[in-house]
N, C-alpha and C positions, 0 to 999 in steps of 0.2 A: 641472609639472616631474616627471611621473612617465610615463616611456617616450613613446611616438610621440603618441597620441591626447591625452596627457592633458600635454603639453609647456605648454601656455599657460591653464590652467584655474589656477591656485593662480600669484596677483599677487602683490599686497600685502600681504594677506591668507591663507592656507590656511586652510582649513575642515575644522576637525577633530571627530570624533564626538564627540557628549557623553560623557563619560567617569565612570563609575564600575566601577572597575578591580575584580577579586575574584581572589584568586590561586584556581588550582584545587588539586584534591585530586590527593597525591601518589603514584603508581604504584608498582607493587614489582617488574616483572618486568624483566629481564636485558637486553632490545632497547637497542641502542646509541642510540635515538632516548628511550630515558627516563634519568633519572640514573643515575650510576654506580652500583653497590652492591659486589658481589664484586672486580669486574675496574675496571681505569682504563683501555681500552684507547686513550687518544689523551691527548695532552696536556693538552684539557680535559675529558675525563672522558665525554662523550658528544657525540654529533652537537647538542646545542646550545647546548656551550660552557659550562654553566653550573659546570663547575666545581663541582658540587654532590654530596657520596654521599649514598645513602639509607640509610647501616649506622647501627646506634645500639647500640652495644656501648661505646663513649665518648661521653657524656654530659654535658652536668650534673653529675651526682651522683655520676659514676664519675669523672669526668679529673681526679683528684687523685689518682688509684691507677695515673696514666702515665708511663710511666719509659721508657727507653730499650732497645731490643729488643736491637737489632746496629749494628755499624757496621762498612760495607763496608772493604776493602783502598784504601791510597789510589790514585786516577789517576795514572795512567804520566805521565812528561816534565813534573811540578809542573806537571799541569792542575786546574784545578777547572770546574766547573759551574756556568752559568746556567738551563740546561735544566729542563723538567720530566719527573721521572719517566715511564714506561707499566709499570704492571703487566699482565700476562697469563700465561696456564696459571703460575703459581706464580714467574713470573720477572718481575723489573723490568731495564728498557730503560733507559739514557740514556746523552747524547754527553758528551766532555769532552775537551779539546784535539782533536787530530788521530783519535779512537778514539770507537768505539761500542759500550755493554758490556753485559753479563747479568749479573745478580745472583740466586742463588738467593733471594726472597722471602721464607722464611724463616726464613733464619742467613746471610743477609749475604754468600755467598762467592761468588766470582769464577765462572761458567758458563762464558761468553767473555770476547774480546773483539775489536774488529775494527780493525784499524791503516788508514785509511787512506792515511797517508802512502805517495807514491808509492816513497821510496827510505831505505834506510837501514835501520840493525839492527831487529829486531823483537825486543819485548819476548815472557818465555817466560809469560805469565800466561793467555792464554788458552789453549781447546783446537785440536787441531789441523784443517785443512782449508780453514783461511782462507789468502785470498790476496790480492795487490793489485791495486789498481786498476791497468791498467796507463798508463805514461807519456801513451801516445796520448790516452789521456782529460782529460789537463790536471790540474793540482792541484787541489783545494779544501779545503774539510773541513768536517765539520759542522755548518749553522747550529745557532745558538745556543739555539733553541726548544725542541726538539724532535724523536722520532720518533711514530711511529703502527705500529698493528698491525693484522695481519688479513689472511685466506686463509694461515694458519702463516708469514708472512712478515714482518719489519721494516724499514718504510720510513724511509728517511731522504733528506732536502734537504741538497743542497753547497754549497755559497759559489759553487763554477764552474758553479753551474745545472744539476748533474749530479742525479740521480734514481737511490738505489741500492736494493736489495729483497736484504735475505740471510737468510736460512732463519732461523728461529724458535730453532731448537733446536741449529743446529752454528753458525748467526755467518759459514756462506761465503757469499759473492756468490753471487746467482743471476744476477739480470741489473744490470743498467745503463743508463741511458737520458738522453741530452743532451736536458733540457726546453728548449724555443722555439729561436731560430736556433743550428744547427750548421753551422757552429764556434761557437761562442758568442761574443756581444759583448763588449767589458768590459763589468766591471760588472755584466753578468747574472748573473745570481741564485736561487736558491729561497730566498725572504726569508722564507717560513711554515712553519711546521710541516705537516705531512701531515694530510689530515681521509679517513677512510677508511670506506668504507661498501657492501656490495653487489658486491664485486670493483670496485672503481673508487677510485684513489687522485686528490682533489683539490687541488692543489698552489698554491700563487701565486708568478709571479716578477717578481720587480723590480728592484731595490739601484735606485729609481727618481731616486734625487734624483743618479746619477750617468749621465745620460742614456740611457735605455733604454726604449722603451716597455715597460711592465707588461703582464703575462699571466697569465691564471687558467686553469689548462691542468688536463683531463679524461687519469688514465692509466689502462690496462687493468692491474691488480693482478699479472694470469697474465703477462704476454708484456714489460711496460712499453711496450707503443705506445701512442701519443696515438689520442685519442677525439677529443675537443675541445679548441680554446682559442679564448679572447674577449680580444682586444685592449681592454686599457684604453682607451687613447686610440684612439678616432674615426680610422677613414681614409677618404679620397676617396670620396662616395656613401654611404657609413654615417651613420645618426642619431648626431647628435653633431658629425660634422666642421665642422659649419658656428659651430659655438664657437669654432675653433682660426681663424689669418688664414689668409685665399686666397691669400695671394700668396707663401708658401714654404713648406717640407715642415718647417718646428719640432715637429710635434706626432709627428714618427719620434723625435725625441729628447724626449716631453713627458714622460717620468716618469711617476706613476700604477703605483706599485711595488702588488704585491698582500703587505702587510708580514706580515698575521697571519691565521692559521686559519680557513679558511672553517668558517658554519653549513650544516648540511645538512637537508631536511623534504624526507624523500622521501614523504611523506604529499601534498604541495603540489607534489612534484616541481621543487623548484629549491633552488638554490644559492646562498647569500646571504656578500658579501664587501666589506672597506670599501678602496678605490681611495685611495693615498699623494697626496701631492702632487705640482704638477707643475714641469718644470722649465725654464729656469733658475729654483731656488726662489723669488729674491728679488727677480727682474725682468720685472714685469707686462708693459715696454715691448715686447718680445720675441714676446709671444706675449698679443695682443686680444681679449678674449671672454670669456667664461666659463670655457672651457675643462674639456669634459664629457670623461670621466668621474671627472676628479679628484678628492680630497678627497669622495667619495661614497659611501653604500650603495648596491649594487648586488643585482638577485635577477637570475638566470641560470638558463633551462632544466636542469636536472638530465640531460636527456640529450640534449641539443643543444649547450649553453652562449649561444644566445642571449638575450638582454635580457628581461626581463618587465618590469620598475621601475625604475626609480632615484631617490636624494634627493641633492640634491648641498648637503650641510654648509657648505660655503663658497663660495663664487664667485671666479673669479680668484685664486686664492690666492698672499698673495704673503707669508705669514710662515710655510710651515711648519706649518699648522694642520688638517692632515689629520686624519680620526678615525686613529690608531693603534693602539685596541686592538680585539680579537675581537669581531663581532655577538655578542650573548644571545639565544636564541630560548626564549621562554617563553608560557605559556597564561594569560590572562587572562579577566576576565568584562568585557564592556562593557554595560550596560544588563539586566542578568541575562543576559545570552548568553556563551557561551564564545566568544571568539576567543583564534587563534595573535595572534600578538604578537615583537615586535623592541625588542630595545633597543641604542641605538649613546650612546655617550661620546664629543661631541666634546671636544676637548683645553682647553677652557676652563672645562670641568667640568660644564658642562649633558647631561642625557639627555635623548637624543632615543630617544620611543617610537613604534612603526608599527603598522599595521596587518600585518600579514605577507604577505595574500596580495595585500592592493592595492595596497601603498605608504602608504595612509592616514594620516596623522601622529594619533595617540589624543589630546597635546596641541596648542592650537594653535599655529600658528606662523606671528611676523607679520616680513614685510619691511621693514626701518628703513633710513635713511640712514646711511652712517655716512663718515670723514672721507676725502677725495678727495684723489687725485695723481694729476692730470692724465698726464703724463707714463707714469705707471704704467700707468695705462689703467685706473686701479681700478674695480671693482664697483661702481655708484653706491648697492644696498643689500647687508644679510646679512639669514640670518635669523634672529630670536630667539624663544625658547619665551616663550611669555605665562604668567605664572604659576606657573612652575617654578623651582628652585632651585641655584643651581649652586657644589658644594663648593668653589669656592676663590674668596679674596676679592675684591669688583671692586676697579677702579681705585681709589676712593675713599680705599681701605683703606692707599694706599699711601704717603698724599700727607705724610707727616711722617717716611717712613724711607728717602729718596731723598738719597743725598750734594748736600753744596754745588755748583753749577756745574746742575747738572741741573735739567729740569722734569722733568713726569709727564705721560705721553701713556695711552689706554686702548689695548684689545685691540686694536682697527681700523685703530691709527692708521698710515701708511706706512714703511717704511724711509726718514729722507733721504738724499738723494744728496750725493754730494762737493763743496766746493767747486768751482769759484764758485756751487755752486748758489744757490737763497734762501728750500731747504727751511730748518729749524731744527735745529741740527746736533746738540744736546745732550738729545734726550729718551731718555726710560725711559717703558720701558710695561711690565706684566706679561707674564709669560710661559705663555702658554698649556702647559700642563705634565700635562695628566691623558693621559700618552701611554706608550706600549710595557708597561704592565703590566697584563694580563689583568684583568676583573670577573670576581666571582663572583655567584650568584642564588642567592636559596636560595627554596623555592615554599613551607617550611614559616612563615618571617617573611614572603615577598613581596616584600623588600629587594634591591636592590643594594648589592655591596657593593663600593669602588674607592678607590684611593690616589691621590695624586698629592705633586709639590712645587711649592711659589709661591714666586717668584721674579721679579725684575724684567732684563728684556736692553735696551744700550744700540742702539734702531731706527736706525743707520745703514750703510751699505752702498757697495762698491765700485761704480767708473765700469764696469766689465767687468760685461755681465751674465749671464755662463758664470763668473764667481768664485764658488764653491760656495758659502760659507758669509758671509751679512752679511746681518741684522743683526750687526754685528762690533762689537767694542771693550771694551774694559776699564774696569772701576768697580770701584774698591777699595771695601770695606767694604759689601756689598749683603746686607742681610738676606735668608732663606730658611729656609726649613724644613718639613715632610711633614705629612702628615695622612692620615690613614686615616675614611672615609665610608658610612652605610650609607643608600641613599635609597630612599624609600616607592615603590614600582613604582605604587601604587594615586592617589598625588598629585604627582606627580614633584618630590618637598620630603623634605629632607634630616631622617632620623630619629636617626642620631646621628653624631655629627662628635669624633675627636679630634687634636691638634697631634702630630707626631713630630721630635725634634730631627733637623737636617739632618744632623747626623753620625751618626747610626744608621740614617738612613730606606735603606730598602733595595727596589728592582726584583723584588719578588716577589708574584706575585698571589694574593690571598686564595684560602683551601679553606672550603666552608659544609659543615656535613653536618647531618641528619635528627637527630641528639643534639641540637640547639640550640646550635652551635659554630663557631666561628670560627677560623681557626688561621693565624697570619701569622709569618715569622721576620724578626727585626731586626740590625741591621749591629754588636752589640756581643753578639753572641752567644745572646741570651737569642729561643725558640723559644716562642709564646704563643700559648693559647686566650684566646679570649674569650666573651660572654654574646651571641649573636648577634644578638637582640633589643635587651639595652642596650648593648651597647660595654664592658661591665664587664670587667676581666681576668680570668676564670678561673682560670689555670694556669699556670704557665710552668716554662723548662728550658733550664740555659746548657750549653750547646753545646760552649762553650770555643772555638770558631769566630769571630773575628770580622773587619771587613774592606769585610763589605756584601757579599761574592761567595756569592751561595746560587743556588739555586731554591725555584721554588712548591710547597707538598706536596700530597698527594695520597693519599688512602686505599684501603684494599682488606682482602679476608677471606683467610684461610688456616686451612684447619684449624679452621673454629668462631671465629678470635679475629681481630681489625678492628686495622687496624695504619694508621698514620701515617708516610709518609717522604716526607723531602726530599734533596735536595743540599745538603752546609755544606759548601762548599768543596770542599776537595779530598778528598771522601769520600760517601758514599751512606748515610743514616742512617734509621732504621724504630722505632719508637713503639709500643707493644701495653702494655695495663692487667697490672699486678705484672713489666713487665718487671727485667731485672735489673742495667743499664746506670745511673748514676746522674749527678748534672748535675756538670760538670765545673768546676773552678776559671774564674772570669770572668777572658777574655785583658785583656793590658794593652791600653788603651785611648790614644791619643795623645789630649792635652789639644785641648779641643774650639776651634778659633779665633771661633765664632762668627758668621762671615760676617765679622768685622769684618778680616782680615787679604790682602795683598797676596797673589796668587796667580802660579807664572809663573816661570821660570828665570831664576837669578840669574848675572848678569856680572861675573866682575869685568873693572873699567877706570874708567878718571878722565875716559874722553870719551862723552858720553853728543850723540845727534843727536835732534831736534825735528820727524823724518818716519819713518816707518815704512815700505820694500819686504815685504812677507809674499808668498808665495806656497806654493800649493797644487800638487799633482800629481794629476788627474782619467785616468782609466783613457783615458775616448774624445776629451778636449778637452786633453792634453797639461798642460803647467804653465802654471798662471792666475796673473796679478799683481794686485797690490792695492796701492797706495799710500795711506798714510794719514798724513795732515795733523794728526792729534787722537792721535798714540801715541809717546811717546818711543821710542828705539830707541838701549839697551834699556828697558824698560822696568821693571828693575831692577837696580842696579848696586850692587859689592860694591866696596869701596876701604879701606888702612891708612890710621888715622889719622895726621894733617898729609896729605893728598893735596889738591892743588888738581883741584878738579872741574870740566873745560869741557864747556858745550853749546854745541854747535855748530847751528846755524840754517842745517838743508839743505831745508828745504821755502818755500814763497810766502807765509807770515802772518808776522806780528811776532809777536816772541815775550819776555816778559819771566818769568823763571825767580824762583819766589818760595817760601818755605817757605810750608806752607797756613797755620801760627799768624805767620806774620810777621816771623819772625825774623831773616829773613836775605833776600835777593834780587838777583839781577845787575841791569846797568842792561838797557835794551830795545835788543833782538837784531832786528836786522833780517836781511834773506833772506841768504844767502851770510857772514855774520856770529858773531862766536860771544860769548860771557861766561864769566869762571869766578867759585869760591869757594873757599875754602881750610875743610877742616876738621878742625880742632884737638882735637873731643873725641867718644867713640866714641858711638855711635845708632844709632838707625834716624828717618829723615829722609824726610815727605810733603812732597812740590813738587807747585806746580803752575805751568802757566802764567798771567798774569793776565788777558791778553786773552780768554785762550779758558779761562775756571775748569774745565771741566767735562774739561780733561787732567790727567792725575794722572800720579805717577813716585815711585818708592821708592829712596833711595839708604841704604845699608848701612855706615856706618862703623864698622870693629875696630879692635883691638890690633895684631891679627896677622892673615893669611892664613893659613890652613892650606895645608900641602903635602905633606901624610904620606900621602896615600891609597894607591890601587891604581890609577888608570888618568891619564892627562896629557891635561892641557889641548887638545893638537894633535887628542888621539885624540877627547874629546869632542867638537871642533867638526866633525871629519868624519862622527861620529854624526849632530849637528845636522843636516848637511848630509841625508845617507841617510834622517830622522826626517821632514824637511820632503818628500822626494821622494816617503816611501814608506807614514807612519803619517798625518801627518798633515791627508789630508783626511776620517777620520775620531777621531783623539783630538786635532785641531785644533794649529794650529803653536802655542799656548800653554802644550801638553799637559793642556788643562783639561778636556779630553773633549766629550761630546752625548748627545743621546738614548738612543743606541744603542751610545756607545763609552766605557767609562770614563775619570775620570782618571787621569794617568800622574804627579801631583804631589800635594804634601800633607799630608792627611791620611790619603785613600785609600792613596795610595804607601802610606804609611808604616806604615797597619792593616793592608796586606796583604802588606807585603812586610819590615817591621820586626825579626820573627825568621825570616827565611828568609836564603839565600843567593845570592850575586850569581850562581849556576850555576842558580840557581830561576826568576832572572828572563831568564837566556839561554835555557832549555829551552822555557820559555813562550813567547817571541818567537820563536824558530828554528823550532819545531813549530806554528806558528801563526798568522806574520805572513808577510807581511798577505797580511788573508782573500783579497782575488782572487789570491793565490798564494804560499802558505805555503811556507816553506823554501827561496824561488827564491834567494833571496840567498847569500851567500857566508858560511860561517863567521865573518870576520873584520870583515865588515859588523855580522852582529849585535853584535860584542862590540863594535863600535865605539858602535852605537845605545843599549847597556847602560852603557859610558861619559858618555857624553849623560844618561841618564837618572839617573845617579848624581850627575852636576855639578849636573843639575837641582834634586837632590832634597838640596842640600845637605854632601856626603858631600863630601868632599877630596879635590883631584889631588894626584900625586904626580910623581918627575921617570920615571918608568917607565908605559908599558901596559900594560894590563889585557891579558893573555892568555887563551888557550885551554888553561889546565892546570889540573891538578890545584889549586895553592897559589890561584889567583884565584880560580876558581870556586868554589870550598868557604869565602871571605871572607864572613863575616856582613852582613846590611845594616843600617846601623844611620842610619838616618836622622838628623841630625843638626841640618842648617840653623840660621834666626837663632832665640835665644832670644825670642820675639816676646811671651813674659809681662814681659818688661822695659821698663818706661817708656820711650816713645816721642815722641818731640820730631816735632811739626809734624803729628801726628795730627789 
């Protein structure tokens, strides 16, 4: 399975080098191809991702004398950052909302900044020379990643696939450049950050999981013209294509997003990159085969972009289980010999390490059966590391904190299909989850160091196999929660492992540096070193920041002194030993629900139905439906106490509506049929059905309805409507979010948007949404979506709407919903 020659050599079996692993000795000089030291000039720090500096000015013995250096001006339009920093010549880079900024490195102040918004007032904060992009180009605006530097220029990736390069030092455009088809697809993409090296910017595009073939495209730094690109997915005549079926052109839309940062070893002359999954994500039946290059590492000429290797992680991939984060390229010893060396994380927490220049796998790796659906057309094996460890717990683990109604399926097991099928409709399997945030390496432990969260998702899925997102459905009360991991590069076995509460865990990829330190920040503010060896806390420093919206940090020198900054939110913060900044009051925290609570916009109404219509809007396949037999609708309703409460029976099961402790129950509802209940005293109330246990439903009984708010009912549901067209086929029609998209309910909501203003959460949306085309909507659209989100979030209608003035916008948000520490009947 390793390119053309070596396609049918590794079976059942792979045959991997005997291994004993020796980290090498650490280099000091400046080449982008060794650790960072002075400069961070790319997201992760060097051409091999490791996220590692070589400074040792913060240490051990010193980072208890670290304090807070500066902190930048806040982002325009109530943006904050996911991004990671680049430092270079004395300035740090990074995107936040619609803009890309300069920071003087350091004292924190504003150099530029660059609006790409195509229209509208510009803010006076940067210098002058910058201009727009013009309309003809399309919107977009900055992925989320990252920029890169290099040849005095800063690269940045769009949303609309566009490629922009603007001077270093003044923030103007130089040029511009439509990466892969122009006019661009939907959906097309620059999904990675820039990896930059030798005048040559290496890009990845995808947004794959929204039909697009994926591309890893080669640009000239001077001029932005394309060099190369290598189609992910196999076409007619190319190695590979014979994965995809003969009999239609599916593999033009097979997905194979290129989501994260390529490694680059111009030593070996190729480019190493790990291939999304492919699509329709969750409908094997569609598309027969293997389906190369998907869910794979790939190595690529460095100055061709043709194929040298590949490993493909998974086969057939039908849950979403691509590698999604950055190759590691790091130096090993194998049998007293130095070799290059690869490390990939697939998403179920196993490292897979390589050989680099062969493909090689260092561990072995053996082919096993695992569970079949016909229909699917599943993979009859995967493959599994022999003797390797993988951070997050197996299925085993899970098998006593699974709700009633449910069983427990493992990683393999298929999405079932809808009735009538005679898959098994009610399993829970783990969620493969070690995805979208960076590793780090550090050469001086030999460790990898990587997060993720475990979590269990309910495997069943729509009759449409272009419906984006299913495994679908809702499970109240599902345990979860983060871990942070450091694993032996030398024995691929887990050196130390700790738990992080789900409400703090936060999307930010570990910093190692040469001092023996760790540096991760968390969703309640507080910004920690660690002992990078034990996992022991070091340091720490509350931010006053909290919410879970950061970035990764990242270090660099100025002036003799080694500084430390991230993104917290909505500001750019830097770190340096005797700074003079000191840790800020800990934000309020909203009380932690535990997993145990109902998720999901609340209704009110007294008529609750027993089918579910959802639909999605996909950029190239229009709006997809989903009918579902297993979801009330709604699937939480608000009512005053004495309301008689009917379900109505509009789907093809029998249904009998029962409290889950037994309390109460209608008689059995047949198809076209309804039942009610009448209730008399206030709660919150878990139903389910009894034929089918594993449906659940939350109904809400008060005193009172509140109706004092700021925006009406009407206005909310045509939100809904615009929310389902427009947001949610990525923060999902629950508003519970994914991988890549946060939530819009909750906890989250309400850490991050608790003391802000409902003009904070318009400015964000308006400047922002949605990414393949920010700002396209109408003024009145937003406020209506902002509506919606505040019904959602529990906050009160009122008999008036939420306007576009002054008196709404500047309304505090004060999250509200049910009191859910309150004793709860039917739990």
């Amino acid at each position: 399975m390793r390119g053309h020659r070596r396609l049918a050599i590794f079976t059942l079996v792979l045959c991997a080098l005997p291994i004993s692993l020796v980290v090498g000795q650490q280099p000091g000089a400046q080449d982008m191809r060794l650790p960072a030291s002075r400069e961070w000039s790319s997201v992760s720090g060097d051409l091999n991702n490791s996220r590692f500096s070589s400074l040792t000015q913060i240490n051990l013995q010193t980072v208890k004398d670290l304090n807070g250096a500066w902190m930048s001006p806040k982002f325009s339009d109530s943006a904050t950052s996911r991004a990671t920093p680049v430092a270079k010549d004395g300035m740090l880079f990074i995107t936040a909302g619609t803009r890309i900024y300069a920071f003087d490195g350091k004292t924190g102040k504003t150099v530029w900044n660059y609006d790409t918004a195509p229209q509208g007032p510009r803010d006076s904060a940067g210098t002058g020379g910058q201009m727009y992009i013009a309309m003809a180009m399309g919107r977009g605006i900055p992925n989320a990643q990252g920029v890169a530097t290099g040849d005095g220029k800063v690269f940045v990736g769009m949303t609309n696939g566009r490629l922009l390069a603007l001077g270093e030092r003044t923030g103007e455009l130089e040029w511009s450049h439509q990466v892969g088809d122009d006019p661009p697809k939907p959906g097309q993409s620059i999904s990675s950050a820039p990896a930059y090296f030798d005048g040559v910017i290496y890009v990845g595009l995808g947004n794959g999981d929204y039909h697009v073939r994926g591309q890893m495209v080669a640009i000239d730094a001077k001029t932005g013209k394309e060099l190369w690109h290598f189609f992910t997915i196999p076409g007619p005549g190319e190695f590979g294509h014979e994965t995809w079926p003969k009999e239609d052109d599916v593999y033009k839309v097979g997905g194979g997003g290129v989501w994260q940062i390529a490694g680059v070893d111009p030593d070996l002359g190729m480019v190493f990159i790990v291939v999304g999954n492919p699509t329709p994500a969750y409908s094997g039946e569609v598309r027969a085969g293997n389906n190369l290059f998907t869910s794979s590492v790939l190595a690529l000429d460095i100055k061709t972009g043709k194929l040298r290797w590949h490993y493909q992680a998974i086969h057939h991939d039908i849950w979403d289980v691509d590698i999604a984060t950055p190759l590691i390229l790091y130096d090993a010893q194998v049998n007293g010999k130095p070799l290059k060396a690869l490390g990939a994380m697939r998403p179920d927490g196993y490292l897979f390490l390589f050989d680099r220049q062969t493909g090689k796998p260092l561990i072995p790796i053996e082919e096993k059966p695992v569970p079949q659906n016909t229909f699917q057309k599943t993979s009859a094996t995967q493959p599994f590391l022999v003797g390797a460890e993988s951070i997050l717990p197996d299925c085993s683990w899970w098998k006593d904190k699974i709700p009633a109604g449910f069983t427990l399926g493992c990683t393999f097991q298929p999405p079932s299909m809808p009735p009538p099928s005679s898959d098994p409709p009610n399993i829970l399997a783990p969620r493969t989850s070690v995805r979208f945030i960076p590793m780090s390496y550090s050469p001086q432990t030999g460790y990898f160091y990587a997060l993720a969260s475990a979590n269990l998702e309910w495997r069943h899925r729509a009759d449409d196999p272009y419906y984006a997102f299913g495994p679908t459905g809702r499970v109240p009360g599902l345990k979860n929660f983060g871990l942070i991991a450091a694993i032996d590069a030398r024995t691929d076995k887990i050196a130390w492992k700790k738990d992080i509460p789900f409400s703090i865990f936060m999307r930010a990829a570990p910093l190692t540096t040469a001092g023996g330190l760790m540096f991760h920040d968390w969703g309640d503010g507080n910004f920690q070193a660690y002992n990078a060896k034990t996992g022991e806390v070091a340091w720490q420093f509350q931010t006053g920041v909290a919410g879970g919206i950061g970035g990764a940090a990242i270090s660099y020198e100025l002036d003799g002194e080694q500084y430390i900054a991230l993104s917290v939110g909505p500001s750019l913060c830097a770190f340096k030993l005797n700074g003079s900044l000191k840790p800020l009051p800990a934000p309020n925290m909203p009380p932690s629900t535990g997993g145990e609570l109902f998720t999901g916009p609340i209704t009110d109404t007294n008529q609750i139905e027993t089918m579910t219509l959802d639909h999605v809007t996909l950029w190239q396949t229009g709006v997809r439906y989903y009918i579902d037999q297993f979801e009330f609708n709604p699937y939480r309703a608000r009512v005053k106490v004495g309301s008689r409460v009917t379900w109505v029976n509009n789907g093809n099961l029998v249904h009998t509506i029962m409290a889950q402790d037994g309390s109460w129950t209608t008689q059995r509802i047949t198809p076209s049929d309804e039942g009610s209940v009448t209730f008399d005293k206030p709660g919150t109330y878990t139903y389910i059905s009894k034929e089918h246990p594993w449906m659940y439903g939350q109904l809400i009984v008060v005193s009172e309805i509140p109706h004092d708010g700021s925006y009406s009912d009407e206005q909310a549901n045509r939100g809904k409507a615009l929310f389902g067209q427009n947001c949610s086929s990525c923060h999902m029609q629950d508003l519970s979010g994914n991988a890549a998209a946060p939530s819009l309910i909750g906890e989250t909501f309400a850490t991050h948007w608790g003391q802000g203003t409902i003009g904070d959460i318009y400015n964000r949306i308006r400047t922002t949404m949605p990414q393949s085309s920010p700002g396209s909507l109408n003024p009145q659209n937003y406020i209506d979506i902002v509506a919606f989100l505040l019904q959602s979030n529990g906050l009160p209608s009122g008999n008036e709407e939420l306007k576009n003035d002054e008196n709404g916008l500047k309304t505090m948000v004060k999250p509200s919903n049910v009191d859910f520490s309150a004793p709860q009947r039917g739990r």
